[in-house]
C-alpha positions as CSV (number, residue, x, y, z in Angstrom):
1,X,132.0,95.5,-116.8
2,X,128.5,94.5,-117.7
3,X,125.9,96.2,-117.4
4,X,123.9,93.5,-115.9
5,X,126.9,93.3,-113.3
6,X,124.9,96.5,-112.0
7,X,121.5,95.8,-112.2
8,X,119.6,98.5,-109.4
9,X,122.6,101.0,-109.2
10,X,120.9,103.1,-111.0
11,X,117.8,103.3,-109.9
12,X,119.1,103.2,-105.9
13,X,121.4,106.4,-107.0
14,X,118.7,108.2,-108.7
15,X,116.4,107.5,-105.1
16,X,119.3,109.0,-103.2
17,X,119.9,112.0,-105.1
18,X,115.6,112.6,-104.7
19,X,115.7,111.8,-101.4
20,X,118.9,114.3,-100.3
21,X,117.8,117.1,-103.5
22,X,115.4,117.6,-101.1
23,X,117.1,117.5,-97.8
24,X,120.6,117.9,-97.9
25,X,121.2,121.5,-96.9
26,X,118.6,121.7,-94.2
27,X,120.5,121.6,-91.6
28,X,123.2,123.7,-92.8
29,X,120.8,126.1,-93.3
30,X,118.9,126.7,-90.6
31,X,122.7,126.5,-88.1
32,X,124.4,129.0,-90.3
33,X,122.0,131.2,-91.7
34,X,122.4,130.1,-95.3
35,X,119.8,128.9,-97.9
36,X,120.4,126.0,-100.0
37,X,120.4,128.2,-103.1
38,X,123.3,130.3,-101.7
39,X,125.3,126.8,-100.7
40,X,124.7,125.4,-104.1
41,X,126.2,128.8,-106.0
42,X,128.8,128.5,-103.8
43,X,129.6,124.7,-104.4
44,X,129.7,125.8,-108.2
45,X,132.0,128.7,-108.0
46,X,134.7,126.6,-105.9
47,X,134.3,123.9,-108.7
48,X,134.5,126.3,-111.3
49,X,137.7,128.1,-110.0
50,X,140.9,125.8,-111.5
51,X,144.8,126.5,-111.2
52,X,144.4,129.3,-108.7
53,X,141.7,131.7,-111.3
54,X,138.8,132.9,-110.3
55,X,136.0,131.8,-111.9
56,X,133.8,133.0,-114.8
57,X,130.0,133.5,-115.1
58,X,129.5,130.9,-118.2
59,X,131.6,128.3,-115.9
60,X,129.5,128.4,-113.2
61,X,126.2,128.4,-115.2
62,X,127.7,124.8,-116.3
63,X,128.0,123.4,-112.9
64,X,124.8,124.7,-111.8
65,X,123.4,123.2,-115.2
66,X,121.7,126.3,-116.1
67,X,122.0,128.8,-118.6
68,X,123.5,132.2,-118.2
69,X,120.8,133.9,-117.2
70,X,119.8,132.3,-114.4
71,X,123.1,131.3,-113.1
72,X,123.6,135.3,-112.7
73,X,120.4,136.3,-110.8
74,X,121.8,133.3,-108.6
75,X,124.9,134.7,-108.5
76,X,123.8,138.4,-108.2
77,X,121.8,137.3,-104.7
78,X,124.8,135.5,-103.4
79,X,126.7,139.2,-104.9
80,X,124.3,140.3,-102.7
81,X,124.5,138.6,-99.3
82,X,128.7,139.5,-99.4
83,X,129.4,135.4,-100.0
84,X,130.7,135.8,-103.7
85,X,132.9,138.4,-105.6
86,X,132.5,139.6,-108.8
87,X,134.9,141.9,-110.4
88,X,136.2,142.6,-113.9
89,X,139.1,140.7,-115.4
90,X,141.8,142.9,-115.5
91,X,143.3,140.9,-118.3
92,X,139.7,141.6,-120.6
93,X,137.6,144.0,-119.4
94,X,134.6,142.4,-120.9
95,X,134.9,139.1,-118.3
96,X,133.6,138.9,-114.9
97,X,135.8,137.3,-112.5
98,X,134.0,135.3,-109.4
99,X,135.3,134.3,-106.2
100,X,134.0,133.3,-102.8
101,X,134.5,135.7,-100.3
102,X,135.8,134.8,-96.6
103,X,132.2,134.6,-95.3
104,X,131.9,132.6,-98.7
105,X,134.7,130.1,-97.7
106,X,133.6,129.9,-94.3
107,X,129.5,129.2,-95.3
108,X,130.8,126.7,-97.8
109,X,133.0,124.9,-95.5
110,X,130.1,124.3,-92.9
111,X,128.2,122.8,-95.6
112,X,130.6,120.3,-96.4
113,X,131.8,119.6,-92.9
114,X,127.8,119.0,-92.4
115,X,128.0,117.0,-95.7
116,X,130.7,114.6,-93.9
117,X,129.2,114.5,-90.8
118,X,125.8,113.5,-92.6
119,X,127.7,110.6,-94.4
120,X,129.8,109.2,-91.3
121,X,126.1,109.2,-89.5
122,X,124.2,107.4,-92.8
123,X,127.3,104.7,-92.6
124,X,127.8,104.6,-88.7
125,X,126.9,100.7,-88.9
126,X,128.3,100.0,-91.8
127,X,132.1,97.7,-91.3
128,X,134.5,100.6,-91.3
129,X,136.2,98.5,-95.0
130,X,133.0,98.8,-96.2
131,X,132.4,102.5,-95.2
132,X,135.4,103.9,-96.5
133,X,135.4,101.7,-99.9
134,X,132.0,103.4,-100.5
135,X,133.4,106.5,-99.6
136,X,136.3,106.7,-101.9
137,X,133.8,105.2,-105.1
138,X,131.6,108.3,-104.8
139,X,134.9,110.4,-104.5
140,X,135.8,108.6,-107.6
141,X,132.4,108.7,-109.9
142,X,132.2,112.3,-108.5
143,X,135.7,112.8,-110.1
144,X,134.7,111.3,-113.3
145,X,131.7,113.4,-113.9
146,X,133.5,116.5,-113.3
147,X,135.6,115.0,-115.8
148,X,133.3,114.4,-118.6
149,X,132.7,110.7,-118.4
150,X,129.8,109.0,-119.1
C-alpha cells in the first residue's frame, strides 16, 4: 500500500489517542473506585502474562513504556490497593512474579466492558458493516503492535 493511499490516518489516530489519553478511564473510575493509573498497570500486567506465566517486572515496564523504576512504584501502589500480586519465582529466587488478583480481574474487566460499551456508543450510527470492519482493524493494528510491527 501507499502511503499516500492513507493520507490523514495518522494524524486522525494521533487526535484520538489525545482526545481519549485524557478521557478514557473516567468513567470507569469514578463507578468502580479505580484510578486510571491502577487500570493502566493492570492492562500491562494481563498483556505481559503469556502461556499461562505470571508476569515479570521488566515486562511490564515495556508495556507501560517506562523504565524499571517507575513501572515498580506503579506496581507497588497497585501491590498496595490488593489488585496485583507479586511473589518470588520459585523457579529463581531473584525474579518477581506478577499477577492480577480477583479484585484485579474484576477492576480490569469493568474497564474493558466500559471500553466496549464506549466504542458501541462512538459507532451507534455508524452501518453495522462499517462498525464491525472498523472494529476488527483496531483489533488487528492493536495485534500488530503487540507484535513488533512497524
Amino acid at each position: 500500500m501507499r502511503t499516500d493511499d492513507v493520507t490523514g490516518g495518522g494524524p486522525a489516530l494521533f487526535r484520538l489517542v489525545r482526545f481519549w489519553s485524557r478521557r478514557w478511564a473516567a468513567g470507569i473510575t469514578q463507578d468502580e473506585g479505580g484510578d486510571v493509573a491502577r487500570i493502566l498497570v493492570l492492562e500491562a500486567v494481563a498483556a505481559a502474562r503469556g502461556d499461562g506465566r505470571p508476569a515479570q517486572i521488566g515486562e511490564v515496564a515495556v508495556e507501560l513504556g517506562l523504565d524499571r523504576s517507575n513501572a515498580s512504584r506503579m506496581l507497588a501502589a497497585t501491590v498496595a490497593a490488593g489488585l496485583v500480586t507479586k511473589t518470588v519465582s520459585p523457579q529463581d529466587a531473584r525474579r518477581t512474579e506478577l499477577d492480577l488478583t480477583p479484585a484485579g480481574e474484576d477492576l480490569l474487566a469493568a474497564a474493558r466492558a466500559w471500553q466496549e460499551q464506549t466504542f458501541a456508543r462512538m459507532v451507534a450510527d455508524w452501518p453495522a458493516r462499517d462498525a464491525q470492519r472498523f472494529a476488527a482493524y483496531l483489533v488487528r493494528l492493536a495485534a500488530a503492535q503487540s507484535e513488533g510491527a512497524p
